[in-house]
C-alpha positions as semicolon CSV with decimal commas, in nm:
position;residue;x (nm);y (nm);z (nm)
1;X;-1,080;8,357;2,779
2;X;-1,464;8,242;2,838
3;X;-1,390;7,819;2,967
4;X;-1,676;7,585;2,975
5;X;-1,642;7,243;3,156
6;X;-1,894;6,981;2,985
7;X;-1,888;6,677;3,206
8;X;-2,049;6,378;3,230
9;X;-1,991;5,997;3,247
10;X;-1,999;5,943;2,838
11;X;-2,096;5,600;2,866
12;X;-2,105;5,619;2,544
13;X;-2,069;5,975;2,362
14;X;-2,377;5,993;2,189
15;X;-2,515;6,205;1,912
16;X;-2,685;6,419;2,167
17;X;-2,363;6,518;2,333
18;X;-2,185;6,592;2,035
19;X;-2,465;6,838;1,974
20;X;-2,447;7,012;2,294
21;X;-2,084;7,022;2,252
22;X;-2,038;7,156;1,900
23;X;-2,319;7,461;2,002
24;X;-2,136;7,537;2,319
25;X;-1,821;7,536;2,155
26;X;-1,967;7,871;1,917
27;X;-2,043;8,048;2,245
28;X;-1,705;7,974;2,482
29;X;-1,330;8,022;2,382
30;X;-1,277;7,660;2,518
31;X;-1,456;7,339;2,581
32;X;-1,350;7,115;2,853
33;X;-1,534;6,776;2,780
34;X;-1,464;6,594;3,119
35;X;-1,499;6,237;3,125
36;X;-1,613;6,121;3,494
37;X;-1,494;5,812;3,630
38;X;-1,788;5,700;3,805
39;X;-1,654;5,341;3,884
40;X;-2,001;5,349;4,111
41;X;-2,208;5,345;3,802
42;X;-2,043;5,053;3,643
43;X;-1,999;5,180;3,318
44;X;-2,011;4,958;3,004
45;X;-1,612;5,131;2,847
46;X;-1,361;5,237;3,142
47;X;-1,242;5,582;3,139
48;X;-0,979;5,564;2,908
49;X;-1,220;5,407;2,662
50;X;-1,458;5,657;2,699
51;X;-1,169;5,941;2,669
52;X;-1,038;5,764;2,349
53;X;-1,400;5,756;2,217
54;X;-1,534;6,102;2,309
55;X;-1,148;6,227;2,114
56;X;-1,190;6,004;1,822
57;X;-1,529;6,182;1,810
58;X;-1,459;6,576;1,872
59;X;-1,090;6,546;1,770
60;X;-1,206;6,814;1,463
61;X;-1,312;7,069;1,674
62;X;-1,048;7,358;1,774
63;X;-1,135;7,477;2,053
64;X;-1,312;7,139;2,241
65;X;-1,020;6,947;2,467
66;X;-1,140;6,574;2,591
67;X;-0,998;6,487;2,928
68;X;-1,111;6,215;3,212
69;X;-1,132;6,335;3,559
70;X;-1,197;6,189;3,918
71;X;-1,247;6,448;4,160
72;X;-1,502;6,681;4,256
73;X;-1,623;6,849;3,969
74;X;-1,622;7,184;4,139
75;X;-1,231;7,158;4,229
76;X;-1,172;7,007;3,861
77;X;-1,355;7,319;3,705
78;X;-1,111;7,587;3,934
79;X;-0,824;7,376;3,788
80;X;-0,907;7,430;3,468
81;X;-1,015;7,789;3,548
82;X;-1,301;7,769;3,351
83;X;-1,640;7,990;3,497
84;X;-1,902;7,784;3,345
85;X;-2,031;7,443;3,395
86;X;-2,236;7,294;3,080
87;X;-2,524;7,081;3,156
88;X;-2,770;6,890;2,895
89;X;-3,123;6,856;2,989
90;X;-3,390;6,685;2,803
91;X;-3,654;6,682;3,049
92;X;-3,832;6,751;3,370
93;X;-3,744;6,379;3,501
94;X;-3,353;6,578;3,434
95;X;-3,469;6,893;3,582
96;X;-3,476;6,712;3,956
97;X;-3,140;6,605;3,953
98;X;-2,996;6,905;3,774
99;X;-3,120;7,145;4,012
100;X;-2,985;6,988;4,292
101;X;-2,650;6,970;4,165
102;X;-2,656;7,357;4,043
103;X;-2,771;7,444;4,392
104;X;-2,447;7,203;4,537
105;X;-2,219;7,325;4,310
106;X;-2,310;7,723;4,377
107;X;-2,254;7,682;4,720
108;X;-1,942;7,500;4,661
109;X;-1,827;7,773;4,485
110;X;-2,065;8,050;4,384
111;X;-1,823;8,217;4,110
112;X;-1,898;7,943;3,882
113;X;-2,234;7,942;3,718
114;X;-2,407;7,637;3,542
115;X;-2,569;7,703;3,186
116;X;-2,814;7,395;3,045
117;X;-2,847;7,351;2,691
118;X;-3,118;7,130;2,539
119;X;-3,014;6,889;2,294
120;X;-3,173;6,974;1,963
121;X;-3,568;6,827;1,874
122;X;-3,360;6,511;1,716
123;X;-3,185;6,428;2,024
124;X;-3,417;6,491;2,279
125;X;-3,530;6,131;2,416
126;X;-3,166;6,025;2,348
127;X;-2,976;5,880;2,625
128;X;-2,640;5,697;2,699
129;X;-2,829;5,385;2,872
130;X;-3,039;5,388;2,602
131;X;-2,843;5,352;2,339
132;X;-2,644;5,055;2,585
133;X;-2,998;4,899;2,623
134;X;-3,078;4,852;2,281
135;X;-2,744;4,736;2,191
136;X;-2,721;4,477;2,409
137;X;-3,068;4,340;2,333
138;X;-2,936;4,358;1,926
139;X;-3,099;4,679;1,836
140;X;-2,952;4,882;1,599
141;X;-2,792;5,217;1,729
142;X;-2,591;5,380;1,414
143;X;-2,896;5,645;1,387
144;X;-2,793;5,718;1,784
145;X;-2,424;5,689;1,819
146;X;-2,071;5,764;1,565
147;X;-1,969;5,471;1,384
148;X;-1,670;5,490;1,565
149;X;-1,900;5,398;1,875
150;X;-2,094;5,139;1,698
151;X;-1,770;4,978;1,645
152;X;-1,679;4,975;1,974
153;X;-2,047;4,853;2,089
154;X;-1,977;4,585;1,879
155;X;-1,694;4,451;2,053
156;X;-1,900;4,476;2,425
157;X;-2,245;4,321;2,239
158;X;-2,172;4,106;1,988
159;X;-2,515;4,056;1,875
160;X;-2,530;4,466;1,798
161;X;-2,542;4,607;1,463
């Protein structure tokens, strides 16, 4: 069985990751979307809300399981004995970053291999602290974001529609 770990911080599951998630999910027996604490980031929705959110969201899919996590990603991937990491990528500002985490993680564990999907043409400038920016400043982010995510904006910015 072919295991993919998707992981990221979710802060909030946007359009953009759905997208990556649903096409990875045709290629791999099993998506692991893994939720990442990051308590250094200060995210807007804790980890649970962000589990809840991303479950709500890909609940309809078979073969994608939601689950947070807070320790290395490489050990969290052997756990789950998956072989692939999934990575989204919009851009050469992500490219930096990426790299040097692809580069970490082989040499952490070179069995495990790193694929990057680009989001589709739609969802290419879309972003996580995006969406939280224009929210907060009253923008409107249905076109971005679930409604199920709208809803819960709503209850962080009360000014967002």
């Amino acid at each position: 069985m072919k295991i993919a770990v998707y992981p990221g911080s979710f802060d909030p599951i946007t359009n953009g990751h759905i997208d990556i998630v649903k096409r990875a999910a045709k290629i791999f027996d099993r998506i692991i979307v893994a939720v990442a604490r990051r308590e250094q980031t200060k995210p807007l929705f804790t980890l649970e809300e962000r589990v809840a959110l991303a479950n709500e969201v890909l609940g309809r899919l078979e073969n994608v399981e939601v689950t947070g996590f807070s320790n290395l990603l490489i050990d969290f991937v052997r756990a789950k004995k998956a072989c692939t990491i999934i990575r989204g990528i919009r851009a050469v500002v992500d490219f930096d970053y990426e790299f040097q985490m692809v580069v970490t993680n082989r040499k952490l564990d070179p069995r495990i291999e790193t694929i990057f999907f680009m989001p589709s043409a739609q969802y290419f400038y879309l972003s996580a602290s995006l969406v939280k920016e224009i929210a907060a400043l009253g923008g409107r982010v249905s076109c971005f974001v679930p409604s199920t995510v709208v809803r819960n904006l709503k209850k962080k910015f009360t000014n967002c529609y």
